[in-house]
C-alpha positions in Angstrom: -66.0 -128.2 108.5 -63.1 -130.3 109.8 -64.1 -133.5 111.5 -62.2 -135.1 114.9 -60.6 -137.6 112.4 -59.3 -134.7 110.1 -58.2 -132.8 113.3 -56.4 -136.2 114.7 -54.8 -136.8 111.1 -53.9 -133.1 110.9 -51.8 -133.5 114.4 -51.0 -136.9 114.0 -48.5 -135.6 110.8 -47.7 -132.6 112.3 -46.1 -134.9 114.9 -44.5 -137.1 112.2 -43.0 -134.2 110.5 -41.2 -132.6 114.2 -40.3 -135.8 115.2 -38.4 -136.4 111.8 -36.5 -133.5 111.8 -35.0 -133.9 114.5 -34.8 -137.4 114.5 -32.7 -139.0 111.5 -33.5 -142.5 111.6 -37.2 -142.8 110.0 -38.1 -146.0 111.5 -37.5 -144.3 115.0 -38.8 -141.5 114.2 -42.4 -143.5 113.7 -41.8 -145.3 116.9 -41.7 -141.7 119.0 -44.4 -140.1 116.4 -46.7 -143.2 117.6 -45.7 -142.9 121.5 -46.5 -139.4 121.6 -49.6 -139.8 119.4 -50.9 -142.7 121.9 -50.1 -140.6 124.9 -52.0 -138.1 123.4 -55.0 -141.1 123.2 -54.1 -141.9 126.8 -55.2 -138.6 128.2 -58.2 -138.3 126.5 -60.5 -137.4 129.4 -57.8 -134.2 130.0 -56.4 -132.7 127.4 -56.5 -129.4 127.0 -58.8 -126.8 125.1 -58.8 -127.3 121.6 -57.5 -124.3 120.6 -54.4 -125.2 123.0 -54.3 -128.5 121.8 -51.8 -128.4 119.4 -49.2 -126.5 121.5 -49.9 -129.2 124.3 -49.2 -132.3 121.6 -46.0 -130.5 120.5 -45.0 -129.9 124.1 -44.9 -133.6 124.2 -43.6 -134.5 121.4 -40.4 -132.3 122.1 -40.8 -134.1 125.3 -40.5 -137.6 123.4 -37.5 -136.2 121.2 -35.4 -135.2 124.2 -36.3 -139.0 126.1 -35.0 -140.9 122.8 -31.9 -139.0 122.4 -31.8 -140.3 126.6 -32.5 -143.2 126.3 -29.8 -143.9 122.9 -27.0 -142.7 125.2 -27.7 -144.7 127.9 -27.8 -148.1 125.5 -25.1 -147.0 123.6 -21.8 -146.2 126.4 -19.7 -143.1 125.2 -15.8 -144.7 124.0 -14.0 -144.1 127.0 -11.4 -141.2 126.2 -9.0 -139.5 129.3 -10.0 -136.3 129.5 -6.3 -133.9 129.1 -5.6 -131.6 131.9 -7.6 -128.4 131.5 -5.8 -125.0 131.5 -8.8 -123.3 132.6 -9.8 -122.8 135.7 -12.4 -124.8 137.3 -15.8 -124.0 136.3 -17.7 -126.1 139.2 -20.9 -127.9 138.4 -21.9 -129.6 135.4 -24.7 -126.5 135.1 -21.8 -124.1 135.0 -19.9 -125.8 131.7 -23.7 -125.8 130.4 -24.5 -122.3 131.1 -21.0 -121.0 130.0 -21.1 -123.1 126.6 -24.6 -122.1 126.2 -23.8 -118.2 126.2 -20.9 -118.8 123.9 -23.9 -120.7 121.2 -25.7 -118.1 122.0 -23.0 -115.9 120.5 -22.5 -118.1 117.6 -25.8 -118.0 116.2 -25.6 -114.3 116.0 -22.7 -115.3 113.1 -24.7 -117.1 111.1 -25.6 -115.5 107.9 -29.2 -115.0 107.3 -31.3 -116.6 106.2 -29.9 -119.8 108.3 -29.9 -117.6 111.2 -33.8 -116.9 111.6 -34.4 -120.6 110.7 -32.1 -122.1 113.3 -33.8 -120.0 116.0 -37.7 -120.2 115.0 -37.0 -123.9 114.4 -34.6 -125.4 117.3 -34.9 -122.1 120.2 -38.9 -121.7 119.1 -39.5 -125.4 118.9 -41.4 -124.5 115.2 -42.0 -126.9 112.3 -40.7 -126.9 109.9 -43.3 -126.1 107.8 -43.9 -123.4 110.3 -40.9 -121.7 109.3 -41.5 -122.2 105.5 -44.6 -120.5 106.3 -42.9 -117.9 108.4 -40.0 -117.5 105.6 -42.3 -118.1 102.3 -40.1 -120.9 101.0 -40.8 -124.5 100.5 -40.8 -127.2 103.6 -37.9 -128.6 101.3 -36.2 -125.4 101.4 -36.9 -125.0 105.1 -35.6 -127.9 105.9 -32.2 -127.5 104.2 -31.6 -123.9 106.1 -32.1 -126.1 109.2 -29.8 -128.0 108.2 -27.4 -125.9 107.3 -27.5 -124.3 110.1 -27.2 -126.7 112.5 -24.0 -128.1 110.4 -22.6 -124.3 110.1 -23.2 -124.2 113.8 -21.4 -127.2 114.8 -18.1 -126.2 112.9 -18.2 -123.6 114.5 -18.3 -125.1 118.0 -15.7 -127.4 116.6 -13.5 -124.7 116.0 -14.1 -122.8 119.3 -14.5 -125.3 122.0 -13.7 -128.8 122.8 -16.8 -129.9 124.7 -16.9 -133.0 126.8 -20.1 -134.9 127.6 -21.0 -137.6 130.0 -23.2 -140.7 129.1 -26.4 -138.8 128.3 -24.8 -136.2 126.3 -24.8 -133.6 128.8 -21.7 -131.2 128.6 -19.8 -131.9 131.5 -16.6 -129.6 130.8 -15.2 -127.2 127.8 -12.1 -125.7 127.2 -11.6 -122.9 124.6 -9.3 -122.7 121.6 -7.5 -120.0 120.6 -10.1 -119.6 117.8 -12.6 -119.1 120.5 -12.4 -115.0 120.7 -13.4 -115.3 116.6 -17.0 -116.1 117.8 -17.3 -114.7 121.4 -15.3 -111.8 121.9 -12.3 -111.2 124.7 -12.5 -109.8 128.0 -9.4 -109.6 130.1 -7.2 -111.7 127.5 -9.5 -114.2 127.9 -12.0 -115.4 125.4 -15.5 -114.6 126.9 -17.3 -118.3 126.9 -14.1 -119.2 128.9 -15.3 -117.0 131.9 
């Protein structure tokens, strides 16, 4: 029969082990492992059902993750770089270049061979462990981990290739303009590439 401690342990390295994969520098990783695992603490007299409990402490872990990544941009100003004169048309808001960009990933993934693929999505689109998707791919964490990776490295040359992306401060994509290399991943509508639409 597990005990509160072995419950607490269990989550407390479940934590460890999200917030390190997606966070490369170990000693920072610990720092936003122990914030989320002291929030957790903090809301003691609420948390929710046990069996909902570890969904909740992963919500907030994810939650953690995305406030580093925040608050690194903000301490550490983006090189200042003219943007050159787009020869697309204007896309509007900042949601717009996220949304069109986003479809265009979307696309991208879908070119990724198996099994990087299924890993990519169950482990950054699903928010899963990584030992969740050894579990779910009967491989090793180690071997879970480096389909991850290589996804997430396959992916990025491929946005490389298609798109040059611009972000603002906190990393948020702000414009995009397509490459000729763009229709490779995303198809062509109207002699256009389709994430240029």
């Amino acid at each position: 029969m597990e005990t509160i401690a072995d419950v607490w342990q269990d989550l407390a390295a479940r934590v460890r082990r999200f917030v390190g994969s997606r966070v490369n520098d170990p000693h920072a990783a610990d720092d936003v492992a122990q914030d989320v695992m002291l929030k957790v603490q903090s809301h003691l007299e609420s948390l929710p059902p046990e069996e909902k409990l570890p969904a909740w402490v992963m919500a907030v872990a994810r939650n953690a993750v995305i406030d580093y990544y925040r608050a690194k941009a903000v301490r550490e100003p983006a090189t200042a770089v003219a943007p050159e004169p787009s020869s697309d048309a204007d896309r509007g808001d900042d949601s717009s270049a996220s949304h069109g960009l986003a479809a265009c990933v979307g696309r991208m993934v879908a070119h990724l061979p198996e099994p990087y693929r299924t890993a990519l999505r169950l482990a950054d689109m699903e928010g899963l462990s990584q030992q969740e998707v050894a579990n779910r791919a009967g491989i090793s964490i180690s071997g879970a981990k480096s389909r991850v990776q290589r996804a997430r490295r396959q992916l990025g040359e491929m946005i490389r290739d298609c798109c040059r992306v611009e972000n603002d401060a906190r990393g948020n994509v702000i414009d995009y303009r397509t490459t000729e290399r763009s229709t490779r991943y995303c198809g062509e509508e109207g002699g256009r590439p389709r994430c240029g639409q």
